[in-house]
SERO-4910 file (N, C-alpha, C, O; in steps of 0.05 Angstrom, whole numbers):
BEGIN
 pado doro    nc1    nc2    nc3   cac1   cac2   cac3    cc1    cc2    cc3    oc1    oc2    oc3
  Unk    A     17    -24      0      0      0      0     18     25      0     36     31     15
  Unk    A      8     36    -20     26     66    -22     10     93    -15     -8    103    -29
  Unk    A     21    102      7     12    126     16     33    148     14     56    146     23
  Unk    A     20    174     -1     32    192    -10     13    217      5    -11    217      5
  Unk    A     35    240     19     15    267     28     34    295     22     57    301     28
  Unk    A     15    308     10     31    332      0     35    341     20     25    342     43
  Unk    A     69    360     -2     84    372     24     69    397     34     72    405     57
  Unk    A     57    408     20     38    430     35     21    420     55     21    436     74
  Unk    A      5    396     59      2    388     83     17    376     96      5    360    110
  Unk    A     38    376     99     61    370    116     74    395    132     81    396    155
  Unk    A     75    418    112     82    441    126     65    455    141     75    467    160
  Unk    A     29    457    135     16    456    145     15    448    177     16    463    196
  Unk    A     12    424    178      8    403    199     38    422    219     36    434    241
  Unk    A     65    418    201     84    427    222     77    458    238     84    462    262
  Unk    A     63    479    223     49    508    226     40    511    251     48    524    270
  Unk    A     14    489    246     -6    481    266      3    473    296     -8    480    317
  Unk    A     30    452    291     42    442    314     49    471    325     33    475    344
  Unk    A     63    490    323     75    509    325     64    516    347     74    515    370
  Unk    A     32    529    336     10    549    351     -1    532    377    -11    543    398
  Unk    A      3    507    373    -18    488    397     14    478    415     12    464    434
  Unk    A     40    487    407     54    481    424     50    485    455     46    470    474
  Unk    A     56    519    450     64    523    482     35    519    504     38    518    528
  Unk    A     12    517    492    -21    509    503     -4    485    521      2    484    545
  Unk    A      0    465    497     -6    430    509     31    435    530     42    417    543
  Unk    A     37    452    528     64    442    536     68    465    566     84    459    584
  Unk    A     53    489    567     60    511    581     24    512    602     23    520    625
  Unk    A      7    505    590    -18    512    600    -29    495    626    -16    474    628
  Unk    A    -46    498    645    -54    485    667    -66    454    652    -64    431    660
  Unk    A    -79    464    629   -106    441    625    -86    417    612    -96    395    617
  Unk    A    -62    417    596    -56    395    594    -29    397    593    -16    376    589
  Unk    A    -16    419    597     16    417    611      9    401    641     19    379    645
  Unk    A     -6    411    657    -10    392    683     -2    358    682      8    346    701
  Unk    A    -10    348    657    -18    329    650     18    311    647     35    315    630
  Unk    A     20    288    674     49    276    659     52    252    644     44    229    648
  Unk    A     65    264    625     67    251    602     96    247    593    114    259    604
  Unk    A    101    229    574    138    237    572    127    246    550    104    243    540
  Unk    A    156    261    540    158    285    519    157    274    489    159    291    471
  Unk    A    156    250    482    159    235    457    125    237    451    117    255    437
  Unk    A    111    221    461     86    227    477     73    253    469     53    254    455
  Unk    A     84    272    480     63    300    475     76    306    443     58    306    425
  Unk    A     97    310    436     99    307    413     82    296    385     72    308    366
  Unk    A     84    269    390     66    253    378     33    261    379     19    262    359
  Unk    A     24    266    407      0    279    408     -8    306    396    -30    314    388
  Unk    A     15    320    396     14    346    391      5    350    349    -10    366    337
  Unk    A     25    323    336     24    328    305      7    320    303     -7    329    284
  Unk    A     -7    295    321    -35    284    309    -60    295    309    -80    289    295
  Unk    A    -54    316    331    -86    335    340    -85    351    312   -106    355    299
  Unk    A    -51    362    301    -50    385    285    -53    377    254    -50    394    236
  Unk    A    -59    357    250    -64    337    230    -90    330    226    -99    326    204
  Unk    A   -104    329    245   -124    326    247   -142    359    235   -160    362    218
  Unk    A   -131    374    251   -139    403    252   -143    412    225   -162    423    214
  Unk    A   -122    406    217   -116    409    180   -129    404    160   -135    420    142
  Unk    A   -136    369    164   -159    358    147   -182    362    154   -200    355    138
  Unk    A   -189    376    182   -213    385    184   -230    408    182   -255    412    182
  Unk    A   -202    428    178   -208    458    172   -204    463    149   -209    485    140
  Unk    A   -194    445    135   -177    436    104   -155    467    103   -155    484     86
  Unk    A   -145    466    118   -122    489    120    -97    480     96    -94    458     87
  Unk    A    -81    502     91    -68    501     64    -48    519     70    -53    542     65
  Unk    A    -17    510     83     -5    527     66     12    536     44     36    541     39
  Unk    A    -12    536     32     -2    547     -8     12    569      0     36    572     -6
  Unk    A     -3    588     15     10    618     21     33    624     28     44    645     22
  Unk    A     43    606     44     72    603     63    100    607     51    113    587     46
  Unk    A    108    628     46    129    639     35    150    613     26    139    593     35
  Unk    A    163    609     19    184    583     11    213    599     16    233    584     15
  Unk    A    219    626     20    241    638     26    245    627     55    229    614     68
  Unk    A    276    635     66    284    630     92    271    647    107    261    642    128
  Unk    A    271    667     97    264    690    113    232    690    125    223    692    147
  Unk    A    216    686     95    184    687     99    172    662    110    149    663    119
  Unk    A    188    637    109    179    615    131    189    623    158    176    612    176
  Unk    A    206    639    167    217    641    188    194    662    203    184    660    226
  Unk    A    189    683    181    160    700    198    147    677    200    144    673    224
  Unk    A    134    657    184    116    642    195    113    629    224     95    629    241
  Unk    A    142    614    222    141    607    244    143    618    270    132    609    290
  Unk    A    161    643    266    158    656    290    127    673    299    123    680    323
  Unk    A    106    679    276     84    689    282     65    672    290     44    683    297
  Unk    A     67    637    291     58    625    300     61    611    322     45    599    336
  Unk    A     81    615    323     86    611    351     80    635    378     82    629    402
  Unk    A     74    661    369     65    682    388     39    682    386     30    695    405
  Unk    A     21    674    371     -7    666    366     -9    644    394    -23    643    414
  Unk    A     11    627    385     -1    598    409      8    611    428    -14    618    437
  Unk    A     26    623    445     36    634    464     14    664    483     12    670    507
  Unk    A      5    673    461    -18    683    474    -36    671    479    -45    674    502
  Unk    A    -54    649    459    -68    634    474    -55    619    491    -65    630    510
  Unk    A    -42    603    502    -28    597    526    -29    615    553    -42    610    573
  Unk    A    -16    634    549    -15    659    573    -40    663    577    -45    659    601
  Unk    A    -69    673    556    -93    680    570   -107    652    585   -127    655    600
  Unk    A    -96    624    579   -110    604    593    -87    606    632    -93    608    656
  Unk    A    -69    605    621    -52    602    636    -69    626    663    -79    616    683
  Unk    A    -70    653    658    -83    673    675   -108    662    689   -107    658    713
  Unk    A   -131    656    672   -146    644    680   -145    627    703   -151    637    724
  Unk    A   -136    597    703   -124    582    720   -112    597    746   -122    596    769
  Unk    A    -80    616    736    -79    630    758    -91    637    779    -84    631    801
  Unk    A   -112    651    773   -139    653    792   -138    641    811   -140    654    833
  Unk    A   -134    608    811   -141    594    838   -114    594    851   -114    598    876
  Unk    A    -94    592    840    -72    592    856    -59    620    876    -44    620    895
  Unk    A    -77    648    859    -81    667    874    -92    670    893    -77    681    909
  Unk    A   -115    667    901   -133    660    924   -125    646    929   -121    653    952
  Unk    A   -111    618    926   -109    596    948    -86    609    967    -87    612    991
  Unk    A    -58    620    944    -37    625    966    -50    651    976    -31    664    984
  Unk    A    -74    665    980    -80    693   1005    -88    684   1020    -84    695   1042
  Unk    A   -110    653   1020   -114    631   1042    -93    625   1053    -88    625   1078
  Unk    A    -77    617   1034    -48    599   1053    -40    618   1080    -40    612   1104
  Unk    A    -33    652   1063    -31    666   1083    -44    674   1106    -33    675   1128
  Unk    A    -71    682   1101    -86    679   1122    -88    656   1143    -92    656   1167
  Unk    A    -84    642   1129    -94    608   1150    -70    603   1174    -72    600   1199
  Unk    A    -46    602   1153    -18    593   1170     -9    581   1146     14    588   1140
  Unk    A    -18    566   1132      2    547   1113     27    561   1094     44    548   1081
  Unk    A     25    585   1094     47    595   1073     79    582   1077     98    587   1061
  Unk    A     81    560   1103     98    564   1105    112    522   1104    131    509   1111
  Unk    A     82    516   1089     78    492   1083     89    490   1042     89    512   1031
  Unk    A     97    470   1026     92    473   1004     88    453    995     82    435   1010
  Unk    A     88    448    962     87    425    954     96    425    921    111    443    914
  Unk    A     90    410    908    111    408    882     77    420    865     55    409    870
  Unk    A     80    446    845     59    442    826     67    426    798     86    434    785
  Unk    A     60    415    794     53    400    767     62    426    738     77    424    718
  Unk    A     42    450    749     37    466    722     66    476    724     82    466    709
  Unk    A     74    494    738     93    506    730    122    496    743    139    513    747
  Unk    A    127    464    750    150    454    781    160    469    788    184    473    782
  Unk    A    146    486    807    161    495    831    140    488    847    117    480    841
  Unk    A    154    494    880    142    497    902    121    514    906    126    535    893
  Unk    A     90    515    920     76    522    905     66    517    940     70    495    949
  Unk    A     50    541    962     29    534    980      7    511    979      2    500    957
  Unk    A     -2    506    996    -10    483   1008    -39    478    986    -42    460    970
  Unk    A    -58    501    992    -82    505    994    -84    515    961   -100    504    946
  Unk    A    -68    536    950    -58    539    923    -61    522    908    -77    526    890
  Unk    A    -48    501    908    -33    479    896    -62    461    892    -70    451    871
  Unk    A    -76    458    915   -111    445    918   -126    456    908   -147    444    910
  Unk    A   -130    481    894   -139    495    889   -145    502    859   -166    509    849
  Unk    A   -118    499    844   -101    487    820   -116    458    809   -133    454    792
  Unk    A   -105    445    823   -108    414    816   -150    420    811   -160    422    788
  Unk    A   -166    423    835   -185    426    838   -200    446    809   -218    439    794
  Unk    A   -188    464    807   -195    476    773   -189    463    752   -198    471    730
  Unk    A   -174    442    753   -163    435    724   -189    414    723   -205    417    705
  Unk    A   -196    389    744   -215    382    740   -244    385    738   -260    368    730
  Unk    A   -249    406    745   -274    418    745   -271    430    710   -292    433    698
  Unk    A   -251    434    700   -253    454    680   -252    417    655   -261    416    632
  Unk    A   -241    397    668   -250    368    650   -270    367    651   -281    361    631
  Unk    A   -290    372    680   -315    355    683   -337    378    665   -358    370    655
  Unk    A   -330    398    664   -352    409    651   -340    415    623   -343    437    614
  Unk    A   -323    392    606   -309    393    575   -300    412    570   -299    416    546
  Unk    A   -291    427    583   -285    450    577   -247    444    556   -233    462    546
  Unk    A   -244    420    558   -218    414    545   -238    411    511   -223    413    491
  Unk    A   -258    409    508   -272    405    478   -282    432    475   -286    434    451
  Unk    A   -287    450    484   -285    478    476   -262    486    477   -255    489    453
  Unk    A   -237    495    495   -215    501    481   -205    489    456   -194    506    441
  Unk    A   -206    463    446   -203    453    425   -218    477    395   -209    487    374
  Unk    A   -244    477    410   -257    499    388   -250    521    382   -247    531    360
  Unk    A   -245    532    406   -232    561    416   -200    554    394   -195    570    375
  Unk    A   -187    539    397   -165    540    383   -174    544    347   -171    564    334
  Unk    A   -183    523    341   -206    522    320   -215    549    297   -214    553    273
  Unk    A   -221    558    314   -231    586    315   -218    611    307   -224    629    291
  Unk    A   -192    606    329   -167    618    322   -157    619    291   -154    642    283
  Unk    A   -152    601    276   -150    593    249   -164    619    227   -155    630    208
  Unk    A   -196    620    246   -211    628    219   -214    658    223   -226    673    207
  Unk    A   -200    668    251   -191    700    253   -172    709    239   -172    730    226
  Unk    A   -141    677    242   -116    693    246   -107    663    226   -103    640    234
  Unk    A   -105    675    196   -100    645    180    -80    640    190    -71    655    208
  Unk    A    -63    612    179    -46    602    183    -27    618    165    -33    626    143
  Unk    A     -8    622    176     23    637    162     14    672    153     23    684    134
  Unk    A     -6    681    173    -23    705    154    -11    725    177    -20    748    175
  Unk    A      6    722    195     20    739    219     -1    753    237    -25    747    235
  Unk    A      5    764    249     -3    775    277    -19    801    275    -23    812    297
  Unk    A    -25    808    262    -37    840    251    -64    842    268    -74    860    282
  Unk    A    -74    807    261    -99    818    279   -100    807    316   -119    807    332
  Unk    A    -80    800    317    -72    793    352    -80    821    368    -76    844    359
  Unk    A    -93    811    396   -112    825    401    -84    837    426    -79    814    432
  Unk    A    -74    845    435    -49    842    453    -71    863    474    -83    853    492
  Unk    A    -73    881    469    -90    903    489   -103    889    510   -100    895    534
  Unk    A   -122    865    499   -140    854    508   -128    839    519   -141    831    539
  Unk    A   -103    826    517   -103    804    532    -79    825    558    -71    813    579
  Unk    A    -71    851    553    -67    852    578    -81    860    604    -76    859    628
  Unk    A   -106    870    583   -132    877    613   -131    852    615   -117    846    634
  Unk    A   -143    827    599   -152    805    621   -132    796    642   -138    782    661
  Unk    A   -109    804    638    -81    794    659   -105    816    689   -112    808    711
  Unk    A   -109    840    677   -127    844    712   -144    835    713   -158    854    719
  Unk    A   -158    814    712   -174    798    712   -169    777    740   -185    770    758
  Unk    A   -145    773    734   -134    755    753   -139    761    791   -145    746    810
  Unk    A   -136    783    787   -127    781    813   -160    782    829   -170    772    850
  Unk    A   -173    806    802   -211    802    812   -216    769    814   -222    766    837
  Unk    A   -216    754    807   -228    721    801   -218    716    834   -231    711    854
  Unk    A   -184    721    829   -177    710    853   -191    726    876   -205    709    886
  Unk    A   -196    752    892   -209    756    900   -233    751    913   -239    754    937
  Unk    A   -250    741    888   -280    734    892   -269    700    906   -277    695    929
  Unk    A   -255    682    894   -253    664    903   -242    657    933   -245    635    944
  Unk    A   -230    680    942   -225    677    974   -226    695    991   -212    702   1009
  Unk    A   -262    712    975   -251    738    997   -278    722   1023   -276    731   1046
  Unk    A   -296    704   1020   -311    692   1043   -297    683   1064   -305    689   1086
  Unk    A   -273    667   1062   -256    654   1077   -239    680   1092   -241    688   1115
  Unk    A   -223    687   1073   -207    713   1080   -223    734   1099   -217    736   1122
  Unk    A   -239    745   1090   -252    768   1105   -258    762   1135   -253    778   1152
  Unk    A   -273    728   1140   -277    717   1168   -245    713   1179   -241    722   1202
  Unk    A   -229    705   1170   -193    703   1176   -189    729   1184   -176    732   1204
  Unk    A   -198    748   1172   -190    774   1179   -191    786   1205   -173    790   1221
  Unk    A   -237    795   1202   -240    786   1226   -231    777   1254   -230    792   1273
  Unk    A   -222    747   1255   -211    729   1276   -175    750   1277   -164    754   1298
  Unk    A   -169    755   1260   -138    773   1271   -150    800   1282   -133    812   1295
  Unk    A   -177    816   1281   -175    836   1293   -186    824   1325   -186    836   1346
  Unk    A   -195    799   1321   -205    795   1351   -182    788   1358   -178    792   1382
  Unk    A   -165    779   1349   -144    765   1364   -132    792   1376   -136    797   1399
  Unk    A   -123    802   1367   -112    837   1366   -119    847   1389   -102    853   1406
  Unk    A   -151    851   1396   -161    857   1415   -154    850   1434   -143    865   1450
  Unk    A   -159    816   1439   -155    800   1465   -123    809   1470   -113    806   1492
  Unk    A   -111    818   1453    -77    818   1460    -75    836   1480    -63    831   1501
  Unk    A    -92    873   1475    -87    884   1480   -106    880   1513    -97    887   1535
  Unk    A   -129    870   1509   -139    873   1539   -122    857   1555   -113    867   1575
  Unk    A   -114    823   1546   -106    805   1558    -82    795   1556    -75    771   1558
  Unk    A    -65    821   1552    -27    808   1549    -14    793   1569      9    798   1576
  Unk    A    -31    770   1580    -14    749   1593    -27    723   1584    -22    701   1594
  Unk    A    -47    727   1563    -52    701   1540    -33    702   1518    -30    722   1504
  Unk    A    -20    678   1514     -3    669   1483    -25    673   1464    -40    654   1458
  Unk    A    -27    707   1450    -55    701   1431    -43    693   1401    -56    689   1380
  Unk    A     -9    690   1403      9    680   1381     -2    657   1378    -14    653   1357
  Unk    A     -1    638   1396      0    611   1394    -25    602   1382    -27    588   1362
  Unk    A    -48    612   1398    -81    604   1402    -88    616   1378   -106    603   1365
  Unk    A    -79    638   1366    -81    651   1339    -85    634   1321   -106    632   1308
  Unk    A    -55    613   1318    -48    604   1299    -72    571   1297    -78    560   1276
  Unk    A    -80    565   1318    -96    545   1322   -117    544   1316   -125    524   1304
  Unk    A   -137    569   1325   -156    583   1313   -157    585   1285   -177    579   1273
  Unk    A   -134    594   1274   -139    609   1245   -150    577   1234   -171    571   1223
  Unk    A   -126    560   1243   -119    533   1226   -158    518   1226   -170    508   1207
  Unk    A   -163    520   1245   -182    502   1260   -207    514   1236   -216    503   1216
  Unk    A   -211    542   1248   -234    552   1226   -232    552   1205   -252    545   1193
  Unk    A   -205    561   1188   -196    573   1154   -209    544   1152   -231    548   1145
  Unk    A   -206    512   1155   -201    486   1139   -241    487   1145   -256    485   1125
  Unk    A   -249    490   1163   -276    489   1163   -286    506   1138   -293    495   1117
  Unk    A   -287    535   1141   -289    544   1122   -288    537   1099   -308    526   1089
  Unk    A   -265    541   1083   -257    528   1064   -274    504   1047   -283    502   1024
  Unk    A   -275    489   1068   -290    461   1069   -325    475   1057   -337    471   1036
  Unk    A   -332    488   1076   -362    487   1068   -357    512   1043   -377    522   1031
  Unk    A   -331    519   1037   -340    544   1019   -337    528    985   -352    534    966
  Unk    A   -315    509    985   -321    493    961   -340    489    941   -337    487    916
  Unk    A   -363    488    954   -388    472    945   -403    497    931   -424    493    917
  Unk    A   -389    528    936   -401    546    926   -377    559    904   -379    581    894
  Unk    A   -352    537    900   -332    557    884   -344    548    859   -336    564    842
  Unk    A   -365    522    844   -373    520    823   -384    536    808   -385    528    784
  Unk    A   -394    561    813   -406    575    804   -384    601    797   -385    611    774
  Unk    A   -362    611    817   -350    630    811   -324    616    789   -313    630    772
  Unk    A   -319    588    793   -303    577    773   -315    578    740   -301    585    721
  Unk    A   -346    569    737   -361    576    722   -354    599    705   -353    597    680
  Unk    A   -349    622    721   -355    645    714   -323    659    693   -319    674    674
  Unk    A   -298    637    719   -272    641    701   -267    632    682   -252    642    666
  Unk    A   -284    600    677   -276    582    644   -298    603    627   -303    599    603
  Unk    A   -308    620    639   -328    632    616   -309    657    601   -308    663    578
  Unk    A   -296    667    624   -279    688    616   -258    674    605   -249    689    588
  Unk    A   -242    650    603   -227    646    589   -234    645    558   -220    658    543
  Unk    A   -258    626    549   -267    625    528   -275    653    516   -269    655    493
  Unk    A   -284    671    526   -284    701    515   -263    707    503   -261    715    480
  Unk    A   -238    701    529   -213    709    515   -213    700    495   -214    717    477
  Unk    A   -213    679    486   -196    658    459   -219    674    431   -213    678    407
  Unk    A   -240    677    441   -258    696    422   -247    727    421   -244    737    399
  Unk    A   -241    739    440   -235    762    434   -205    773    425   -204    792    410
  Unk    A   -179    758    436   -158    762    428   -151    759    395   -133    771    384
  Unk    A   -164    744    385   -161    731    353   -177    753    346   -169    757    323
  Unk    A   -199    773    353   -216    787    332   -194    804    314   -202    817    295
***
């Protein structure tokens, strides 16, 4: 059996790898994911192969000079890199709120290995992380970014450069981040708060109580209660960040 595929879909397919690199390789939703590197590779040409024959993408257009494949590739690769960074912010979110929990609670001084980016990473952060990536599987949200990438294509052709990259937009959504994170730990935080101005108090009426010690017991005892019953209400404000991410991937490409 003789199978033959033009080299324009071959350079294609390599284009495509380009843009979906730094996503699968840099992003929470499937950089998290361990895999050996032969592996993501392989996954990476087959998704972009796929992408190809399904969008019937072509690049006829793609300069054949050193120079004008070289814009290609470098303009496709800042295409995937912005989408990367605005998923990447997104996600951020929880690891922002978790480490103002950490701080509030006591754990800042706890760590653990993250997955997304290996480093050392707070306690509650790091749970927080992990906890978004699957919520953002359980509601497919990995089959809309797929679209969202998709999509990208029919803003910003393949090898057609960066002209219409939305950069403005994607640095307001970077303040985005810190609001999401906010909303996600200001119930916990604000009562943490609270409990340090009472502690504060008792210091000053009752300076022959350890309110160091009992502080730190307190915080621990309530923050994990908290926490605990506040989960069951982060579905909705998580909701609200995979919604803002998908905006992004719509609005950065206009």
């Amino acid at each position: 059996m003789h199978i033959s595929i033009a080299v324009s879909v071959i350079v294609a397919t390599m284009l495509v790898s380009l843009r979906l690199a730094p996503l699968f390789l840099f992003a929470p939703v499937f950089g998290s994911i361990s895999l050996p590197g032969h592996f993501r590779v392989f996954f990476i040409l087959a998704l972009s192969f796929l992408l190809v024959a399904a969008l019937k993408l072509d690049a006829g257009a793609v300069p054949t000079d050193t120079a004008g494949l070289t814009r290609a590739v470098v303009s496709e690769l800042i295409i995937g890199a912005a989408i990367a960074t605005g998923v990447m912010i997104g996600f951020a979110a929880f690891a922002f709120a978790g480490r103002l929990l950490d701080l509030q609670i006591g754990f800042g001084v706890a760590s653990l290995i993250d997955f997304n980016t290996r480093n050392s990473m707070p306690l509650i952060g790091t749970a927080l992380s992990m906890m978004a990536v699957m919520m953002f599987y359980l509601a497919d949200g990995h089959h809309m970014l797929i679209r969202g990438i998709a999509y990208s294509f029919e803003r910003l052709p393949l090898a057609g450069g960066i002209n219409g990259l939305n950069v403005g937009f994607l640095i307001s959504f970077a303040g985005s981040l810190f609001s999401f994170g906010l909303i996600l730990a200001a119930p916990v935080a604000l009562i943490l708060f609270l409990i340090d101005v009472g502690m504060a108090v008792m210091s000053r009426t009752m300076p022959q109580m350890n309110v160091f010690m009992l502080g730190i017991s307190v915080k621990v005892f309530i923050g994990v209660i908290l926490l605990a019953i506040s989960v069951r209400y982060m579905g909705a404000i998580a909701s609200k960040v995979f919604q803002a991410i998908f905006g992004f991937l719509e609005q950065v490409v206009s």
